[in-house]
matplotlib code that plots the C-alpha trace (Angstrom):
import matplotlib.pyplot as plt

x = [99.9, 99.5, 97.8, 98.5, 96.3, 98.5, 97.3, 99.3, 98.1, 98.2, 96.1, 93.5, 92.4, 94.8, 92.1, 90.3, 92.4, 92.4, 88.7, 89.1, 91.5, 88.8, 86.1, 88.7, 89.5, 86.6, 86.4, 90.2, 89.3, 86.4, 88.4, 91.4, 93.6, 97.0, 98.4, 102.0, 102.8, 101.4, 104.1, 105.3, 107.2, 110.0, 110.5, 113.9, 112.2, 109.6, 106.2, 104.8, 102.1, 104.0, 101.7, 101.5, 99.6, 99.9, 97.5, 98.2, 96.1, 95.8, 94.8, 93.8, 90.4, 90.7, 92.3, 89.6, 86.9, 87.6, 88.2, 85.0, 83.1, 79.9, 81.7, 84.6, 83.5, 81.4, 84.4, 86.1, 83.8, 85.0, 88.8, 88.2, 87.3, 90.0, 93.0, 93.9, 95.6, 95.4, 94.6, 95.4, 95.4, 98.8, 98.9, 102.1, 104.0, 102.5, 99.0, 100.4, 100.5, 97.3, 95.5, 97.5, 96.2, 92.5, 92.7, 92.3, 95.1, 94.3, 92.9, 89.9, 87.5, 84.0]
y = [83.2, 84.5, 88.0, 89.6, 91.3, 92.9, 95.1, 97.4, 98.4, 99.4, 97.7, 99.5, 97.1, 94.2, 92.2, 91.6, 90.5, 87.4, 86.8, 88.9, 85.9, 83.5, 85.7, 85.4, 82.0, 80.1, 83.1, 82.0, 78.5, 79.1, 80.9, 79.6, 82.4, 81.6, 83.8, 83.9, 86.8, 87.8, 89.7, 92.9, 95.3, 97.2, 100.3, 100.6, 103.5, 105.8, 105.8, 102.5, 100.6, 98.1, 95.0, 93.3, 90.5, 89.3, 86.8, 84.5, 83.8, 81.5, 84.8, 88.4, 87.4, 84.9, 87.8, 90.5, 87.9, 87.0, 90.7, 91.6, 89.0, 90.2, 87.5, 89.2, 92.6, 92.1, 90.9, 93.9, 96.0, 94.6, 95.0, 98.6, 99.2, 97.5, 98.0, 101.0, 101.0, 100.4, 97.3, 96.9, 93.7, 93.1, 91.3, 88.7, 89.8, 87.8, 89.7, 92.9, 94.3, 93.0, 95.2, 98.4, 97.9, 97.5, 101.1, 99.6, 101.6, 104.7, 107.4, 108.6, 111.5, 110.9]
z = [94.9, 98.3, 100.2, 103.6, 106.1, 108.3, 111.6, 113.4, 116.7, 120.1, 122.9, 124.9, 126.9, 127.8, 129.4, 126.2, 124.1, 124.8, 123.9, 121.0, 119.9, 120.5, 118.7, 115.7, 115.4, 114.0, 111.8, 110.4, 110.3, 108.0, 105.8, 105.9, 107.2, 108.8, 111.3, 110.8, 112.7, 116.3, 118.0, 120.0, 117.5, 118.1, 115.7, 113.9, 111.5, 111.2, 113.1, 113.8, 116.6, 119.3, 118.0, 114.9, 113.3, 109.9, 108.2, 104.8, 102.8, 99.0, 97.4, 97.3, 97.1, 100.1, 101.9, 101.3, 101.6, 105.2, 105.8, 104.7, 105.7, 108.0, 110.8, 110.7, 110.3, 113.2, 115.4, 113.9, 116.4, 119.2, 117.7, 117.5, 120.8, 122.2, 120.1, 117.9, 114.6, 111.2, 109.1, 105.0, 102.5, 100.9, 97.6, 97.1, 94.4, 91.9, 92.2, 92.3, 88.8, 88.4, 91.0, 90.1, 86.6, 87.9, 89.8, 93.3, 95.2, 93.4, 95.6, 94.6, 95.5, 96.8]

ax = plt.figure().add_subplot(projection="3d")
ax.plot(x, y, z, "-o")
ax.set_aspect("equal")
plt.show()
């Protein structure tokens, strides 16, 4: 099993990024997240940021644990501020069915 956080975004500030990398690390370490995408993009369809980073993790729950965690929602400030984009969790195939069936990427109303 595997899970993906992937963020797509622009960078606002060049100069920070740098120790936003450094705010993130331990962060990954502690939770075992591997980066195994940190790159420019270039678009060959539709609408999309020019940066992308893509994180692995064991599982789903790995995945939305680090995301959530108050460390990394804290560093998540400082992301926003710098960078703008979007960010989602991605389950591998093999977790998939399993979170359609639970509700969790229906839409709803609040």
């Amino acid at each position: 099993m595997s899970a993906y956080v992937i963020f797509n975004y622009k960078i606002l500030d060049r100069r920070k990024i740098d120790q936003l990398t450094e705010l993130v690390k331990p962060i990954d370490e502690k939770y075992e997240a591997e980066v195994i995408v940190g790159s420019p993009v270039k678009t060959i369809e539709g609408s999309t940021f020019p940066n992308m980073v893509i994180y692995k993790f064991k599982n789903f729950a790995a995945a939305s644990q680090w995301f959530y965690s108050k460390e990394h929602q804290e560093v998540s400030i400082f992301r926003n501020a710098v960078t703008e984009g979007w960010a989602t969790i991605v389950p591998g195939i093999s977790e998939t069915d399993d979170l359609i069936q639970s509700g969790y990427f229906e839409c709803k109303d609040t």
